[in-house]
N, C-alpha and C positions, 0 to 999 in steps of 0.2 A: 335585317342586316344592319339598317342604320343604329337601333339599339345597340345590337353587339357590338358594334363600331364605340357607339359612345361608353358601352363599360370597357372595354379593353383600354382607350383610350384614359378613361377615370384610374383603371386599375395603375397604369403606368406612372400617373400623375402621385401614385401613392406611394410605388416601389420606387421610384426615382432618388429620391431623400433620402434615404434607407441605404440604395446602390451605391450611393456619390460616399456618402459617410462612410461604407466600408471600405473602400477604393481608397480612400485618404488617411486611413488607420491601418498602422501606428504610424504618425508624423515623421518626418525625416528630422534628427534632434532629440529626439524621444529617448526616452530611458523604459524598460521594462521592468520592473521586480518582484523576481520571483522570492517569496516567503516561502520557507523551509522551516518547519515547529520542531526540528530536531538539533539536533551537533552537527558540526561538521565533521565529514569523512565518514560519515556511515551511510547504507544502502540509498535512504532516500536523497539524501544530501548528492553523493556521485550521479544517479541520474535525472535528478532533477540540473545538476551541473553541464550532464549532457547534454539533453534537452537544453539549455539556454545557448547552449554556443549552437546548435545547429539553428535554433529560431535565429540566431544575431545573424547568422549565414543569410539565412533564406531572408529576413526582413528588413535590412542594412541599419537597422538599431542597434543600439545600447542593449544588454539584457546582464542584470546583478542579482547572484543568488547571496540573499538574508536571511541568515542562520537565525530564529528568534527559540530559541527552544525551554522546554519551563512545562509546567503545569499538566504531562499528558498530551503535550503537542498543543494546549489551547492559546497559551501564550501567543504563537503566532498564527493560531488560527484567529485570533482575537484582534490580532493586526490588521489581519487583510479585511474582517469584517467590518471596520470600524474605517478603513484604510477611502479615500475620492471612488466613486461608482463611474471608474473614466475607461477601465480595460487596462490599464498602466499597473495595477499592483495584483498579483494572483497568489493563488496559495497553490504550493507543490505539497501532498502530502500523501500517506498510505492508508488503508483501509481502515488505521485506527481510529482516521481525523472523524467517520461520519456514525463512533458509536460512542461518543463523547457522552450523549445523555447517559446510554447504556454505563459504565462505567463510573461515570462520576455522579455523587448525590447533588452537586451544586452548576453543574455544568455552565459558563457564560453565555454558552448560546444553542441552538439546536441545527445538529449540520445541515438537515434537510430542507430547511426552510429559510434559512437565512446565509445562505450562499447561492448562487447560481451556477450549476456543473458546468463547466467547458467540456471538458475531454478524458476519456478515460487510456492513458498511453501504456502500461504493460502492466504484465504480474510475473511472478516467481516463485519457483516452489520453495518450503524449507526444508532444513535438513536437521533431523536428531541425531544430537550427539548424548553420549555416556560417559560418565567418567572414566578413565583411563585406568582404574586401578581392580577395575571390577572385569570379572573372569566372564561375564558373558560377551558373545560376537555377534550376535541376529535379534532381531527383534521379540522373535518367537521367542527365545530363552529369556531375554526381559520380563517379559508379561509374564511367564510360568512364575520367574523371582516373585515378581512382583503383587502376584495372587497368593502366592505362601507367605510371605513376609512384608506385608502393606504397610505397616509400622515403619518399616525400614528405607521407605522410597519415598524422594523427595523429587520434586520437579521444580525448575526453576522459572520466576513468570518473569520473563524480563518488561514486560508492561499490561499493564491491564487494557483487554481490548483491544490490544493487537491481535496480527494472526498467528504469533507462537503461541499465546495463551487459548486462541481458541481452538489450537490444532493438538494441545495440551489437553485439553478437555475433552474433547476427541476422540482420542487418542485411548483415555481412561472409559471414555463411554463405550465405543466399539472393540475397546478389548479386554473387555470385564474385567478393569481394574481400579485399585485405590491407592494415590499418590497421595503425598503431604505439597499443599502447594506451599513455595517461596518465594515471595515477592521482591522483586528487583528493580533501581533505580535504572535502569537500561540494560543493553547485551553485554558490553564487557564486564562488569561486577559478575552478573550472574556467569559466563561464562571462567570469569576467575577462578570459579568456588567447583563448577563441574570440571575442569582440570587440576583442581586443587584434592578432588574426592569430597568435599564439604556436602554437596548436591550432588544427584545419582544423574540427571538427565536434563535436556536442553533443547528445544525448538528454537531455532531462529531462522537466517536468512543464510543463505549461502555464501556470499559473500563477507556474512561478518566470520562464519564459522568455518570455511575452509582452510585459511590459513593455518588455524591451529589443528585441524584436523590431518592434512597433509604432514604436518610435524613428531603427529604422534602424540600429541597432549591433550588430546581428545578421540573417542571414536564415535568415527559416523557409522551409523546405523542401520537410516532410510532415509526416505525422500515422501514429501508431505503430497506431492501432487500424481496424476496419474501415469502420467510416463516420467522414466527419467532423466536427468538433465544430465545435458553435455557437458561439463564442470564435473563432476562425478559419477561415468556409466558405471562404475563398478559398485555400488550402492543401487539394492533395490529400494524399490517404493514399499509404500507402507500394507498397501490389497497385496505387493507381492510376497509381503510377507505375511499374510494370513489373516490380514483385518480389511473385513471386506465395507465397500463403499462411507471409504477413506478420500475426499479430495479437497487440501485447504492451500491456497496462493495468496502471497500478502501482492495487493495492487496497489499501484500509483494512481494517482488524479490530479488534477489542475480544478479549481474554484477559482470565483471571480466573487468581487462583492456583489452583492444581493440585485441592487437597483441597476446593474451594468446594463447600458443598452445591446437588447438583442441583435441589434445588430455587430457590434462589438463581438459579443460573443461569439458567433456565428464566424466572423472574418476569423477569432482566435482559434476557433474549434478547428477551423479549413487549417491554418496556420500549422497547427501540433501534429494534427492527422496528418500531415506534408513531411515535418520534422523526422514521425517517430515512422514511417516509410521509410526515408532513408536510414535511421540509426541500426534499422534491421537489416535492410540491407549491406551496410558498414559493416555489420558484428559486433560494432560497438555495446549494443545494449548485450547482448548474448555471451561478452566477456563480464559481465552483469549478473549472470545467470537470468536477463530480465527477456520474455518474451512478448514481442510488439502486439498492444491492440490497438486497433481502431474500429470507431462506432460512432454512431451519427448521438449526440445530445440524448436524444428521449432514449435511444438504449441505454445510453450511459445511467440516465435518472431510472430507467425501472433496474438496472444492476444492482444500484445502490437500496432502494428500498425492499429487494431478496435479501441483499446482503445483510442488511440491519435484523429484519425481520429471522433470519435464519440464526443469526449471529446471538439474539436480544433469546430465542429461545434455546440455545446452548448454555448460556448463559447462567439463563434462570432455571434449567434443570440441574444445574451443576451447582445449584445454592448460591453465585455470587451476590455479592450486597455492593450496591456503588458505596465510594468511596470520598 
C-alpha cells in the first residue's frame, strides 16, 4: 500500500506541470494565428474563419486568419512550420496540405512528420458539374459519351492532390473511362472554361460550385460522397448513379509546428473539438455544406496515413508524375 501510495504520489508530481501549463494556455493578451495556404473567400478560408471566431468565443483571445497562399498550399504550410513551437500559430488546411510529397517533385517538407496534427474538424462532399452546352443530364449518359468519344472529354484538375483531382481519377477508374486531364491554377479558372464549354466536366466543392450551378451556367450532376447533401437533395450521388464504391470528401485539419508541446496540443485539440460541436449544432458549418468531426489525436494521425496511403496509390495507378 505504502508503494502505491509513493507512485501515485510520484505520478502526480509529473502530471502537475503538464496540468498547470494547459490551465494557463492560451494567455489572456494572446493572439492566435490561424494560417490558411489558400485565397481568401474560398471553402477552406470561410471555415477556417468559422472556426476562429467560435475559438475567440470560447477562449477570450485574439484569433486572425492569414491567407498565405502560393506554391500548392506550401507557402503557408511553410509558415507555420518554420513559424515559434509555442501553440500560438497553426495551419488551417484541407486534405491537400498532407499529399504534398505525393504531388510535388521538390516538396519543402514532408506533412507527416513535420507538423504535429491537432484536430481533424469536418469534411464535405463534392459536386460534378458539366458544361452547360452539352445535351447530357445523368451521370450514366456522361460515361457512355465518354467511352465512345475519350478524345473528346476533358476534365478539369483545379489542383493537384486535392480531393477534386482524386475524385477525378476515380471517377475515370470506377467508370471505365478516359478523360484528357487539364490542369488548373485553382477552382475559378477551371470552373470559368466548364461554363464557358472550353472543358466538358468539374469536381470541386460545393460551395465553390453551387452558385453557378443554381444559375444555370453549369450542371450538377452528382455528389462525390455517399449520401447526399442538404445544399442539393435533388442531385444523386455518384453509386446512385451507377458507379459502385465511389466515396471521396475533401477534409479540414488544424497542424501545429512540429516541437509544440503536448500539452499544448492536447488543451488545443479539447479547444476545436468544443468549437466544432457547436458550429454543428449552429448550422453554421452545414450552410458550408461541411459536416462536423471529432476525433481524439491518434485517430486523427491514423486518418491521415489511410488517406495518403490511399491517395499516393490512385495516384500512381493513374500515371501522375509530381510536379
Amino acid at each position: 500500500m505504502r508503494l502505491q501510495s509513493f507512485l501515485a504520489a510520484g505520478l502526480a508530481l509529473l502530471v502537475a506541470p503538464a496540468w498547470a501549463e494547459a490551465q494557463k494556455f492560451p494567455e489572456s493578451g494572446k493572439t492566435i494565428r490561424v494560417v490558411v495556404p489558400f485565397a481568401a473567400g474560398g471553402g477552406v478560408d470561410n471555415a477556417a474563419r468559422l472556426l476562429g471566431e467560435q475559438l475567440r468565443k470560447q477562449l477570450g483571445v485574439t484569433v486572425i486568419v492569414d491567407n498565405r497562399a502560393g506554391a500548392n498550399g506550401t507557402v503557408g504550410g511553410k509558415a507555420v512550420q518554420m513559424a515559434p513551437a509555442d501553440g500560438y500559430t497553426l495551419l488551417f488546411s484541407a486534405s491537400t496540405h498532407v499529399l504534398a510529397k505525393q504531388v510535388m517533385s521538390n516538396a519543402p517538407y514532408d506533412p507527416q512528420t513535420d507538423f504535429a496534427p491537432v484536430a481533424r474538424v469536418g469534411e464535405a462532399p463534392l459536386m460534378l458539374v458539366i458544361s452547360p452546352q452539352l445535351p447530357q443530364d445523368k451521370l450514366g449518359d456522361v460515361l457512355a459519351a465518354a467511352r465512345q468519344q475519350p478524345e473528346k472529354w476533358m476534365a478539369a484538375i483545379p489542383a493537384a492532390g486535392a480531393a477534386s483531382h482524386l475524385a477525378t481519377l476515380l471517377l475515370a477508374k470506377q467508370g471505365n473511362v478516359k478523360f484528357t486531364y487539364v490542369p488548373y491554377k485553382g477552382t475559378q479558372p477551371a470552373l470559368a472554361d466548364v461554363a464557358g464549354g472550353h472543358v466538358n466536366l468539374q469536381f470541386d466543392s460545393m460551395i465553390s460550385l453551387l452558385p453557378l450551378a443554381k444559375a444555370g451556367k453549369v450542371k450538377p450532376i452528382a455528389i462525390s460522397s455517399i449520401k447526399r447533401s442538404e445544399l442539393a437533395p435533388a442531385v444523386p450521388t455518384v453509386q446512385e448513379a451507377g458507379v459502385p464504391n465511389f466515396n471521396v470528401v475533401t477534409w479540414y485539419g488544424v497542424w501545429a509546428p512540429k516541437e509544440t508541446p503536448a500539452e499544448r496540443v492536447a488543451a488545443l485539440h479539447a479547444a476545436i473539438n468544443t468549437a466544432v460541436g457547436e458550429l454543428g449544432k449552429s448550422g453554421a458549418f452545414a450552410k458550408l455544406g461541411v459536416e462536423p468531426v471529432t476525433e481524439s489525436i491518434e485517430q486523427f494521425k491514423r486518418y491521415i496515413a489511410s488517406d495518403v496511403a490511399q491517395s499516393a496509390e490512385l495516384l500512381k495507378g493513374a500515371g501522375f508524375k509530381p510536379e
